[in-house]
Jmol script that loads the backbone (N, CA, C; Angstrom):
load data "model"
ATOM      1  N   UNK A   1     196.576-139.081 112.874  1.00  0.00           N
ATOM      2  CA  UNK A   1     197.857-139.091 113.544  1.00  0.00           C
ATOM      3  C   UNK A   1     198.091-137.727 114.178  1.00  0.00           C
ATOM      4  N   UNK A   2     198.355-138.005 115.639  1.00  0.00           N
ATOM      5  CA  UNK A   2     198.595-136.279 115.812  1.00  0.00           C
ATOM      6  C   UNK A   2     200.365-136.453 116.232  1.00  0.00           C
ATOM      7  N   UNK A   3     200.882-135.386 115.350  1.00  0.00           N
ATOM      8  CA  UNK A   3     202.027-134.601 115.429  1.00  0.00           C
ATOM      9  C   UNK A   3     202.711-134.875 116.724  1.00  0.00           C
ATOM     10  N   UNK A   4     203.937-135.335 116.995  1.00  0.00           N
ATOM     11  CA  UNK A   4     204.601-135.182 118.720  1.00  0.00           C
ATOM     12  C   UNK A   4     204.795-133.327 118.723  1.00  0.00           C
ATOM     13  N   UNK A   5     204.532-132.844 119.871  1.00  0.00           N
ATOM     14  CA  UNK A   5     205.184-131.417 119.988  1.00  0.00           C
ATOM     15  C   UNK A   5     206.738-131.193 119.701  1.00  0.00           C
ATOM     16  N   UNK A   6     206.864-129.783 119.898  1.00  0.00           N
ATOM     17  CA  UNK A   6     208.075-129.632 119.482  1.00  0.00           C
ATOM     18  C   UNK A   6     209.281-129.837 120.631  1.00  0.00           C
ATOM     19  N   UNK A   7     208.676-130.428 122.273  1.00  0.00           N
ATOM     20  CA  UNK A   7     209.928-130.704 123.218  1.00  0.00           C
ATOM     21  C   UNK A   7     209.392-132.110 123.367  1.00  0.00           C
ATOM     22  N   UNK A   8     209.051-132.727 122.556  1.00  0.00           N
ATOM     23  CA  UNK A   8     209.318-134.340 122.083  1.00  0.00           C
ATOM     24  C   UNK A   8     210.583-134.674 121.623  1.00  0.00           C
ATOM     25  N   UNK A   9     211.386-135.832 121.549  1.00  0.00           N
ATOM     26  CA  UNK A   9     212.847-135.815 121.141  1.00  0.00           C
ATOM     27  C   UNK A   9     212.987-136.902 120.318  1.00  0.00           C
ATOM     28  N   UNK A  10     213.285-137.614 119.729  1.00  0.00           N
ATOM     29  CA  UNK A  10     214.121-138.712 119.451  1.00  0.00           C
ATOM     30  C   UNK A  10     212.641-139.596 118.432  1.00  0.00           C
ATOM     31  N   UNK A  11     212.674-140.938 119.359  1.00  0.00           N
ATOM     32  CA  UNK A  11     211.831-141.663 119.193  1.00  0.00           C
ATOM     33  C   UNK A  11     210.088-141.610 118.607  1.00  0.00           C
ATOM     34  N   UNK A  12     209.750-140.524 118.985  1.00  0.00           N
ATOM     35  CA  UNK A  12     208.008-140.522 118.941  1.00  0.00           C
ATOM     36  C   UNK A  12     208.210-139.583 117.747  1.00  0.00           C
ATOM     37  N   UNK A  13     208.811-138.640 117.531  1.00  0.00           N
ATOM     38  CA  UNK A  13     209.131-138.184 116.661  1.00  0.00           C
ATOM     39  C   UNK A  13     209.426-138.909 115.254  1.00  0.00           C
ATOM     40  N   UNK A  14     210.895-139.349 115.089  1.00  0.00           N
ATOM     41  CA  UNK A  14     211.192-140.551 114.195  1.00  0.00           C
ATOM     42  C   UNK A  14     209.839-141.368 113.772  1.00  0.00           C
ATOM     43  N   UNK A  15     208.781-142.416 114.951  1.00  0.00           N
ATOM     44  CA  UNK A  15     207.899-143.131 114.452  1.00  0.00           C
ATOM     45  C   UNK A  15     207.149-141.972 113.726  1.00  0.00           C
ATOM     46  N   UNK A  16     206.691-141.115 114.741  1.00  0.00           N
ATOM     47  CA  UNK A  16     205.608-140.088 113.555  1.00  0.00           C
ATOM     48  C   UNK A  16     205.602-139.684 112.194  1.00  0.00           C
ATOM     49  N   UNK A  17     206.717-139.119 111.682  1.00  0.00           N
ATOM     50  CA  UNK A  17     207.499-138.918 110.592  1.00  0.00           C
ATOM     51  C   UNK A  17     207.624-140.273 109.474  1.00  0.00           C
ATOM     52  N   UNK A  18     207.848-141.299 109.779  1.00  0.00           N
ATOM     53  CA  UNK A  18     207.853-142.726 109.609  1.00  0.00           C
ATOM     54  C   UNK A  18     206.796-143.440 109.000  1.00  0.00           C
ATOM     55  N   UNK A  19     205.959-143.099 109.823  1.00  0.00           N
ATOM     56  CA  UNK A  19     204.152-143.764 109.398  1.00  0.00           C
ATOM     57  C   UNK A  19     203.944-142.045 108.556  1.00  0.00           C
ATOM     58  N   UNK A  20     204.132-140.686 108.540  1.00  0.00           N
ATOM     59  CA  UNK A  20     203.886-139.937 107.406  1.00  0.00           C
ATOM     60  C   UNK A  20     204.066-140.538 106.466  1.00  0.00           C
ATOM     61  N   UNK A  21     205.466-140.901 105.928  1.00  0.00           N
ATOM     62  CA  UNK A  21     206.346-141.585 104.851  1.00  0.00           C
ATOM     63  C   UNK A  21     205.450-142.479 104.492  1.00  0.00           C
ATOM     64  N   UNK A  22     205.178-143.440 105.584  1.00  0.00           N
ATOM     65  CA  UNK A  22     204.804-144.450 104.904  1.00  0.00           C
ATOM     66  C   UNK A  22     203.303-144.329 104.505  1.00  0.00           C
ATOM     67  N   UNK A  23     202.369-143.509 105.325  1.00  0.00           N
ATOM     68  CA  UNK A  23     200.945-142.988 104.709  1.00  0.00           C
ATOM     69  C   UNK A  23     200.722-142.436 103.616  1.00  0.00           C
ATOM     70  N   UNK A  24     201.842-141.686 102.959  1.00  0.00           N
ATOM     71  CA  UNK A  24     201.859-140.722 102.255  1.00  0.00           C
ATOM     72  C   UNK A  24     202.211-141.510 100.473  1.00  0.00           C
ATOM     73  N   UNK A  25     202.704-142.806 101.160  1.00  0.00           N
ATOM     74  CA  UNK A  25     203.313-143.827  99.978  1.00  0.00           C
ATOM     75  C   UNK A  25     201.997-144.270  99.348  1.00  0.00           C
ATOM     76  N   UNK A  26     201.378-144.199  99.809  1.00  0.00           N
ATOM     77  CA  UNK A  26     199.684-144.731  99.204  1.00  0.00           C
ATOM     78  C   UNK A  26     198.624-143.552  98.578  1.00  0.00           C
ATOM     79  N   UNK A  27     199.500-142.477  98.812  1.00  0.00           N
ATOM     80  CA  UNK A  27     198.153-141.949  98.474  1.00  0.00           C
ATOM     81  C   UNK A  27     197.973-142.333  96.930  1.00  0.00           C
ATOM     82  N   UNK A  28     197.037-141.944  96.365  1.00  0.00           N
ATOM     83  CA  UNK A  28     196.772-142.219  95.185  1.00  0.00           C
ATOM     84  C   UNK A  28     197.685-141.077  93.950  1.00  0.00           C
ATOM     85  N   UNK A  29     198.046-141.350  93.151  1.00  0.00           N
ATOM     86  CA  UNK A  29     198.484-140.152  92.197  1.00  0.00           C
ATOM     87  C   UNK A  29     197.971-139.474  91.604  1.00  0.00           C
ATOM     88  N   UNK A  30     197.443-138.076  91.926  1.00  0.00           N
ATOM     89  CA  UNK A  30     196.847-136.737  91.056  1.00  0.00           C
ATOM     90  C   UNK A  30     197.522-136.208  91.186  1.00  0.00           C
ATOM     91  N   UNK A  31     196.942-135.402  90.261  1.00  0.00           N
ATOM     92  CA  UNK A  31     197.952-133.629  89.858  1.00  0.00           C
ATOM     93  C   UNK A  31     198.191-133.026  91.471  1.00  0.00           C
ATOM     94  N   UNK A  32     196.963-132.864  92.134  1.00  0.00           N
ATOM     95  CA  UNK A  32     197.008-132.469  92.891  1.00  0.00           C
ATOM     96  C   UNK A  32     197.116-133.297  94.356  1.00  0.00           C
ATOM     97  N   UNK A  33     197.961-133.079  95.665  1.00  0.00           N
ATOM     98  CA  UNK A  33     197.559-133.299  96.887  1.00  0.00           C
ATOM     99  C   UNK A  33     197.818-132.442  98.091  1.00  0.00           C
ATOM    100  N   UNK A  34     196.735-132.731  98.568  1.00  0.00           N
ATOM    101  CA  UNK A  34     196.696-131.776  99.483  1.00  0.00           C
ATOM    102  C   UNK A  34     196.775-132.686 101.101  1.00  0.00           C
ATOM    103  N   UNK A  35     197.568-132.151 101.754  1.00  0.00           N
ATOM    104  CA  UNK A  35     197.699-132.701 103.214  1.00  0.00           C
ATOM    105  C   UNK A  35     197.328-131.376 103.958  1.00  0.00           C
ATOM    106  N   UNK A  36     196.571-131.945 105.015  1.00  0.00           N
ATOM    107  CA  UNK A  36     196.379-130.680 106.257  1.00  0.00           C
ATOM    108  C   UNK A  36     196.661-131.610 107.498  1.00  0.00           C
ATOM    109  N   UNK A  37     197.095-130.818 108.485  1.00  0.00           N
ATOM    110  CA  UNK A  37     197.110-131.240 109.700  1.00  0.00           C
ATOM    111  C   UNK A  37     197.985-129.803 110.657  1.00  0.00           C
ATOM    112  N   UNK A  38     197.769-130.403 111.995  1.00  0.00           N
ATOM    113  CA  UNK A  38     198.583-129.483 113.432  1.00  0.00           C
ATOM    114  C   UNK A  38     200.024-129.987 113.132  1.00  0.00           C
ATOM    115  N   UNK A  39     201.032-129.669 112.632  1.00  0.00           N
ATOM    116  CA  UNK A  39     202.527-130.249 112.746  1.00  0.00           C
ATOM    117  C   UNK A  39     203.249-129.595 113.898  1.00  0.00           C
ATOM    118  N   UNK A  40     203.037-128.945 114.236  1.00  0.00           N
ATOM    119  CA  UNK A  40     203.756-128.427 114.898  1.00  0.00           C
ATOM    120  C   UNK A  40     205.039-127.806 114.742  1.00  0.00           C
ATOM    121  N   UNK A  41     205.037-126.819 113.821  1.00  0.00           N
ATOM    122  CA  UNK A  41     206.250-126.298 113.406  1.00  0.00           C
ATOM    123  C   UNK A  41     206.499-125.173 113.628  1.00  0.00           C
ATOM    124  N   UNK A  42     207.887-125.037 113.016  1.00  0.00           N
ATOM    125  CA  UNK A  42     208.357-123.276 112.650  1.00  0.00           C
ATOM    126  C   UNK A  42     209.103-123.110 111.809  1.00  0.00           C
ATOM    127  N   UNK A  43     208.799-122.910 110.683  1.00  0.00           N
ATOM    128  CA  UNK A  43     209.653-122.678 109.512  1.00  0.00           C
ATOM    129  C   UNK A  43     210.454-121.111 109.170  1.00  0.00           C
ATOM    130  N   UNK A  44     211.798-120.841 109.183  1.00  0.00           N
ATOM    131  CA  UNK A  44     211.999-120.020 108.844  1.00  0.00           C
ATOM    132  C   UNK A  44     212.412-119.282 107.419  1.00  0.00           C
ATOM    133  N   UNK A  45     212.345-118.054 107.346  1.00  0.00           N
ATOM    134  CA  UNK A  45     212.282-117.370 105.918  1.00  0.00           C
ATOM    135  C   UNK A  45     213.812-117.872 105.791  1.00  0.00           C
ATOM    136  N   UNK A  46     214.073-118.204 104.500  1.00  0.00           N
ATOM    137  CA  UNK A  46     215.616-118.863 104.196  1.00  0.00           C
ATOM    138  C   UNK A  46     215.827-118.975 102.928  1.00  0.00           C
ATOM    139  N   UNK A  47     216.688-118.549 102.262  1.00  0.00           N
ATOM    140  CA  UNK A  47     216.625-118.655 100.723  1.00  0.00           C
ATOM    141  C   UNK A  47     216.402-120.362  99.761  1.00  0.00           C
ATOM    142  N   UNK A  48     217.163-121.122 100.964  1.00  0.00           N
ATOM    143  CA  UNK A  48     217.414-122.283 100.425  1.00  0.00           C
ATOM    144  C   UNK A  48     216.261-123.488 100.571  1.00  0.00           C
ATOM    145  N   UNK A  49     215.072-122.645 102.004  1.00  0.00           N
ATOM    146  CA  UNK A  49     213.543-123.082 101.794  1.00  0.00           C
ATOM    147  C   UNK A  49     212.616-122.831 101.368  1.00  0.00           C
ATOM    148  N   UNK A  50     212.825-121.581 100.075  1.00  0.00           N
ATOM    149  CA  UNK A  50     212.156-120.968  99.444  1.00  0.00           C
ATOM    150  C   UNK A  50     211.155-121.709  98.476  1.00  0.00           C
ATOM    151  N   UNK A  51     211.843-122.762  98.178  1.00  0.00           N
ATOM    152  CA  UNK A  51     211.274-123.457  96.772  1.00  0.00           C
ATOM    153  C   UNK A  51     210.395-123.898  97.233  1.00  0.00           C
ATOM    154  N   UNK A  52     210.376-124.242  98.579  1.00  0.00           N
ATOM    155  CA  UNK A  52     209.127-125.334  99.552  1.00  0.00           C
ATOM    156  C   UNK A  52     208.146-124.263 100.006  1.00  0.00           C
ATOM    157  N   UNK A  53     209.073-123.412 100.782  1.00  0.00           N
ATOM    158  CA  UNK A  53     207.954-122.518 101.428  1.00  0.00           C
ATOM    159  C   UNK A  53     207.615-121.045 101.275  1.00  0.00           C
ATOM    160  N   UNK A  54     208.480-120.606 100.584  1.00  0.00           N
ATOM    161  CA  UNK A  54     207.911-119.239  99.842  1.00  0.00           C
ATOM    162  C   UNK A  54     208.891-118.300 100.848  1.00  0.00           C
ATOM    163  N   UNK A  55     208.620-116.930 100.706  1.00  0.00           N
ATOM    164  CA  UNK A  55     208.767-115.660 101.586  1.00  0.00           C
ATOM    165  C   UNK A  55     208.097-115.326 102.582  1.00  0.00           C
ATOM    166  N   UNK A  56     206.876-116.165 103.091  1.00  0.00           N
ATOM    167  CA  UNK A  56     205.800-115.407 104.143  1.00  0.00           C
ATOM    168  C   UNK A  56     205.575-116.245 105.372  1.00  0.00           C
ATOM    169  N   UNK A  57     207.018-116.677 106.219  1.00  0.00           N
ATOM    170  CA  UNK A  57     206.603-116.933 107.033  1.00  0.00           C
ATOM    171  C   UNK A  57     206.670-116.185 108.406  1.00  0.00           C
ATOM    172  N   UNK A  58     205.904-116.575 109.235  1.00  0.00           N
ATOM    173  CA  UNK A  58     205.860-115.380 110.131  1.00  0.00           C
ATOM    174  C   UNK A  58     207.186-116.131 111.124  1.00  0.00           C
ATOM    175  N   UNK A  59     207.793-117.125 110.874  1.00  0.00           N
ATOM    176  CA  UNK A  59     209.029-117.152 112.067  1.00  0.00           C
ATOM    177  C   UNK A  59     210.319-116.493 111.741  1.00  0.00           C
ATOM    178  N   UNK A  60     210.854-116.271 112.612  1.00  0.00           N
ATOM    179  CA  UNK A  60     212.264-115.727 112.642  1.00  0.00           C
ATOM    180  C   UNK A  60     213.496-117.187 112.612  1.00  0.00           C
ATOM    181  N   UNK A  61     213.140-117.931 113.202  1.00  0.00           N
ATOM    182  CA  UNK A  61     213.760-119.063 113.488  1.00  0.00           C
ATOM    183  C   UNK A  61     213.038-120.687 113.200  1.00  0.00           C
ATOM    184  N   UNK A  62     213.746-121.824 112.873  1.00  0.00           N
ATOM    185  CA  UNK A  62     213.569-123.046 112.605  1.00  0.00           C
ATOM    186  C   UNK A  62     212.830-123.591 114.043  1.00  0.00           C
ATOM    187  N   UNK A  63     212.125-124.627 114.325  1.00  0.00           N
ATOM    188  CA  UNK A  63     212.597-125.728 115.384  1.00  0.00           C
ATOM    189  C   UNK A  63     212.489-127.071 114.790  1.00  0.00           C
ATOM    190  N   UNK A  64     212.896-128.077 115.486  1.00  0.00           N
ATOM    191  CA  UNK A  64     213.299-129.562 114.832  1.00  0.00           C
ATOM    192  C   UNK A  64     212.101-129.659 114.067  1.00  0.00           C
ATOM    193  N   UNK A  65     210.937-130.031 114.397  1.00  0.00           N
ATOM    194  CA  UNK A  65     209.750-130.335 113.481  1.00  0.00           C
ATOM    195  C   UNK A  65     209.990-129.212 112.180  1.00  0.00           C
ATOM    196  N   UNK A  66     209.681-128.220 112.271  1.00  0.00           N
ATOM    197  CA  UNK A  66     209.912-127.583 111.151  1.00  0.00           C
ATOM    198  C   UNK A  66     211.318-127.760 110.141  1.00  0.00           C
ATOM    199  N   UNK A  67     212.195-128.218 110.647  1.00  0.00           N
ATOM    200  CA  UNK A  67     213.168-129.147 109.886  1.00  0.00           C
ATOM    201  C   UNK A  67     212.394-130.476 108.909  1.00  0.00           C
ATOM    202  N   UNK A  68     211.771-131.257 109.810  1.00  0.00           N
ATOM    203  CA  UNK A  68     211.592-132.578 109.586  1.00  0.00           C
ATOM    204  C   UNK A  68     210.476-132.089 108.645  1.00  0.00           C
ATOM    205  N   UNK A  69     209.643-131.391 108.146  1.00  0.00           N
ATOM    206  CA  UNK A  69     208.594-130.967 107.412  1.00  0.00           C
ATOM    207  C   UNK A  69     209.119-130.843 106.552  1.00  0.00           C
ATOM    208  N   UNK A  70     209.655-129.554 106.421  1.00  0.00           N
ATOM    209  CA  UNK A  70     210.753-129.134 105.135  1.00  0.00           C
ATOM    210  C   UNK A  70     211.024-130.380 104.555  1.00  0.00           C
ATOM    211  N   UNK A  71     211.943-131.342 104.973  1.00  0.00           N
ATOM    212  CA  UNK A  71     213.069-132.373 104.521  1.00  0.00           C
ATOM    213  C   UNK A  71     211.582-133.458 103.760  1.00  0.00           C
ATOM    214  N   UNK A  72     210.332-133.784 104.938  1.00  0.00           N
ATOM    215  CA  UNK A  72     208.988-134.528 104.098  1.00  0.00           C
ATOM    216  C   UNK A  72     208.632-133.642 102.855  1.00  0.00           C
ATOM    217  N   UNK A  73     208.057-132.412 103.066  1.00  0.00           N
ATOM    218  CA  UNK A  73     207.998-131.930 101.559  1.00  0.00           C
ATOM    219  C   UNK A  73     208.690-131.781 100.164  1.00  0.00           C
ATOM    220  N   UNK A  74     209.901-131.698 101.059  1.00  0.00           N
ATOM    221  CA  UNK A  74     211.086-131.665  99.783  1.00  0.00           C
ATOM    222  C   UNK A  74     211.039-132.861  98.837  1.00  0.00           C
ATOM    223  N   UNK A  75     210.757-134.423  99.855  1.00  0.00           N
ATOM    224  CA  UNK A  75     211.131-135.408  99.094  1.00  0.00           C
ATOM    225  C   UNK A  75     210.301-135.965  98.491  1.00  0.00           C
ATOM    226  N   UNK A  76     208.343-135.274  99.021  1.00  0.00           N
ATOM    227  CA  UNK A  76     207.253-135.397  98.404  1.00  0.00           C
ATOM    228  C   UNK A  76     206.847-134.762  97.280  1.00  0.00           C
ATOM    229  N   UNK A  77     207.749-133.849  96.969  1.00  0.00           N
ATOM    230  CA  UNK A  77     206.928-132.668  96.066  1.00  0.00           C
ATOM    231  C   UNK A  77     206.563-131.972  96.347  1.00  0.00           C
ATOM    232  N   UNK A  78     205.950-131.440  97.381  1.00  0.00           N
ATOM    233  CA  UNK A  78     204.993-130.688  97.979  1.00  0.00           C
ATOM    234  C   UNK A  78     205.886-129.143  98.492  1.00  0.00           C
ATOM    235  N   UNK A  79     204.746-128.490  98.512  1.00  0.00           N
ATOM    236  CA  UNK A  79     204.805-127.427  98.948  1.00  0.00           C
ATOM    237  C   UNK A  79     203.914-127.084 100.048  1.00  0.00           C
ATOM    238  N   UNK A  80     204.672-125.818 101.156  1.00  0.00           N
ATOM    239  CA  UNK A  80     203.810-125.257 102.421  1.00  0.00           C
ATOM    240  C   UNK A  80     203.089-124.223 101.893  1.00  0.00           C
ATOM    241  N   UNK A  81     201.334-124.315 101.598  1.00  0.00           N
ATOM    242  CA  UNK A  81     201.452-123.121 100.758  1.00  0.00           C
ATOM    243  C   UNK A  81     200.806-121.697 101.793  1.00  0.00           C
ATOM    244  N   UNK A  82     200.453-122.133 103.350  1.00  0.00           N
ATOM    245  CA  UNK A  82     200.236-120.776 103.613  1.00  0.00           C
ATOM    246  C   UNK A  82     201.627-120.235 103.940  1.00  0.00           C
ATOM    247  N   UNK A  83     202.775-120.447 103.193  1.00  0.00           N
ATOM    248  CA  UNK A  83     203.823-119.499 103.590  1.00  0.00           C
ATOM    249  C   UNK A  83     204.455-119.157 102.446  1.00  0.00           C
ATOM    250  N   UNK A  84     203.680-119.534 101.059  1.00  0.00           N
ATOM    251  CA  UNK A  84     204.294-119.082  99.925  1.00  0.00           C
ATOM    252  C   UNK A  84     203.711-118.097  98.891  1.00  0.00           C
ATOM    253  N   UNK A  85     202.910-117.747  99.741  1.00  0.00           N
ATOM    254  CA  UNK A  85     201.582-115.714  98.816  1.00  0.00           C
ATOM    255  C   UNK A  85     201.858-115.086 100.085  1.00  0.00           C
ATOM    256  N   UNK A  86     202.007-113.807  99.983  1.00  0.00           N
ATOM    257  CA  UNK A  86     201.769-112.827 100.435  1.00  0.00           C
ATOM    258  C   UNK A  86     200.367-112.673 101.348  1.00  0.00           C
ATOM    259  N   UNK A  87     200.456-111.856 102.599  1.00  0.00           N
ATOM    260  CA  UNK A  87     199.012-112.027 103.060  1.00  0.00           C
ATOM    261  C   UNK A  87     198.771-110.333 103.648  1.00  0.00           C
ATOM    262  N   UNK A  88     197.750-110.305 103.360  1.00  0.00           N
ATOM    263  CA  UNK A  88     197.066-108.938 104.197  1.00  0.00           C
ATOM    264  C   UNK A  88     198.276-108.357 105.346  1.00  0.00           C
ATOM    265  N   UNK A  89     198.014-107.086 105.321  1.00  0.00           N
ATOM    266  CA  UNK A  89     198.666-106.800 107.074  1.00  0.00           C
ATOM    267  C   UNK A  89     197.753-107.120 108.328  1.00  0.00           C
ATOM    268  N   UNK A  90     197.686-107.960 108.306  1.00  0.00           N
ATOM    269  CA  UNK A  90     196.876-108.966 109.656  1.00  0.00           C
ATOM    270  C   UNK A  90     197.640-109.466 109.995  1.00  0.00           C
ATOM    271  N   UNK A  91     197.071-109.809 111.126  1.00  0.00           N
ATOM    272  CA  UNK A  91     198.136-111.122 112.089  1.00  0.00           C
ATOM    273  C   UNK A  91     197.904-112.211 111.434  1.00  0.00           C
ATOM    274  N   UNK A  92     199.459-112.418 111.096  1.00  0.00           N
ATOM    275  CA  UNK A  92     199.793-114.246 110.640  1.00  0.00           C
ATOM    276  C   UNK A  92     199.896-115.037 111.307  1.00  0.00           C
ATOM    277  N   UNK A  93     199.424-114.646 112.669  1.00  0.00           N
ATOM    278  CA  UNK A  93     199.431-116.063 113.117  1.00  0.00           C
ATOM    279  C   UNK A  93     198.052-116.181 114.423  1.00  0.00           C
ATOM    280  N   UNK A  94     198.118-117.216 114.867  1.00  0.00           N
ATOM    281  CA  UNK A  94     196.579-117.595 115.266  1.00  0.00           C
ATOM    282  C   UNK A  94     196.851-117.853 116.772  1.00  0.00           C
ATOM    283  N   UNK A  95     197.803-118.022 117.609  1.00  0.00           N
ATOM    284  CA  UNK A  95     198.035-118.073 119.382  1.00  0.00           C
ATOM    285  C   UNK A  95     199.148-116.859 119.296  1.00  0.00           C
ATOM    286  N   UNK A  96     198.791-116.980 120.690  1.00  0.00           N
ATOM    287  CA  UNK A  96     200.106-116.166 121.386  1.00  0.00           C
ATOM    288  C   UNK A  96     200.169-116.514 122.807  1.00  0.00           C
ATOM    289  N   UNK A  97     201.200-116.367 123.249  1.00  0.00           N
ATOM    290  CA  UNK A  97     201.991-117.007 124.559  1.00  0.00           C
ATOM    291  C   UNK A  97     201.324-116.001 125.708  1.00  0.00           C
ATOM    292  N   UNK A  98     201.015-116.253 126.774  1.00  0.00           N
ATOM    293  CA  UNK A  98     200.954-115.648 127.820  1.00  0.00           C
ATOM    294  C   UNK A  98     201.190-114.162 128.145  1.00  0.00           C
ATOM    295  N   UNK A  99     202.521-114.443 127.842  1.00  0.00           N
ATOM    296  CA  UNK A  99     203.300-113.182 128.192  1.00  0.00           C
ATOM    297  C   UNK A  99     203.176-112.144 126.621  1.00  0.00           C
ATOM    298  N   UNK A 100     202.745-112.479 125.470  1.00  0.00           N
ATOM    299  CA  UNK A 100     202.392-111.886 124.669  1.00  0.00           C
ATOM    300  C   UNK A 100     203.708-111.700 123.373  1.00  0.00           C
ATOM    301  N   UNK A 101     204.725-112.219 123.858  1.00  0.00           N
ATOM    302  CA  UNK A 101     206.214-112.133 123.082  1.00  0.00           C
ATOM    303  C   UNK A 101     206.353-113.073 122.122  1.00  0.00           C
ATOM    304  N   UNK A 102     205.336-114.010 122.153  1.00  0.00           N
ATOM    305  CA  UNK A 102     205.780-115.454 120.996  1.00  0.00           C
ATOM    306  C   UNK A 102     204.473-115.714 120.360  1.00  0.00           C
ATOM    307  N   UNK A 103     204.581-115.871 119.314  1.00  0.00           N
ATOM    308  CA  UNK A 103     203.404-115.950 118.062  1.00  0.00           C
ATOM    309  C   UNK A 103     203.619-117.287 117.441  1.00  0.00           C
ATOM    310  N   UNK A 104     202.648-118.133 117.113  1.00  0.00           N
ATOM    311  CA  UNK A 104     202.647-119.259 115.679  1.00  0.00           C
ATOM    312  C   UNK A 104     201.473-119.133 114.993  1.00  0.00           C
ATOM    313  N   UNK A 105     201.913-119.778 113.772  1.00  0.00           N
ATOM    314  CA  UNK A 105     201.374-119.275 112.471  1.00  0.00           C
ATOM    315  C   UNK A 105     200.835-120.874 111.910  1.00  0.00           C
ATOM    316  N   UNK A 106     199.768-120.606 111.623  1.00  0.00           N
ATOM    317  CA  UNK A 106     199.145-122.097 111.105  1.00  0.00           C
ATOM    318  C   UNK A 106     199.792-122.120 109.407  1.00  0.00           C
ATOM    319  N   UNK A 107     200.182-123.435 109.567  1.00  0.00           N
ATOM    320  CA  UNK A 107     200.852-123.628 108.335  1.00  0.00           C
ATOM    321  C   UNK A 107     200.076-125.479 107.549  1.00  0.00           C
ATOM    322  N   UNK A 108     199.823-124.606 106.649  1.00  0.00           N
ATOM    323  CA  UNK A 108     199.142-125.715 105.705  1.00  0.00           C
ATOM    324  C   UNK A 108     199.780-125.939 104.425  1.00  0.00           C
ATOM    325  N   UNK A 109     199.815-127.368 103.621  1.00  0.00           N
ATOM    326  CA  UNK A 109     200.297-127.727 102.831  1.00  0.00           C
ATOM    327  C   UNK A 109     199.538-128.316 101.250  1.00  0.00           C
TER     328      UNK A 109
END
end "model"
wireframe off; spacefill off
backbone 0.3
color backbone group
């Protein structure tokens, strides 16, 4: 399944999120699970997303997908864990924009 971007709106969004839910209803039950994928997010440092995602994220600010992640992990159990250890002084994040002013950070769960 690939992720709608983040100036997707409404609809493609909702289904995406939807079939997560409902993919995610099957997995099998272990201690452990692990999901990876491109979500397309931005999670910001926030006290009250701490429990999910730790102290280390490299955004300053939310966008909708990174909402809708949060709200899937919360109700899965799960945690984001490249944003919950501490990391090297390296760059946290893996693109940058053109103009060199905007950064994202690969975030795995």
């Amino acid at each position: 399944m690939l992720a709608p971007s983040e100036e997707k709106s409404g609809d493609p969004k909702n289904s995406y999120y939807e079939e997560l839910e409902q993919v995610s209803d099957h997995f099998p039950k272990y201690h452990l699970t692990v999901l990876l994928g491109d979500f397309n997010i931005k999670v910001r440092r926030e006290n009250i997303f701490k429990p999910t995602i730790g102290n280390d994220s490299l955004h300053q600010n939310n966008n909708d997908n990174g909402f809708r992640i949060v709200n899937f992990t919360t109700s899965k159990n799960l945690v984001v864990k490249s944003t919950m250890f501490p990391h090297r002084n390296i760059p946290k994040y893996i693109w940058t924009s053109p103009d060199g002013k905007t950064h994202n950070q690969v975030i795995t769960y």
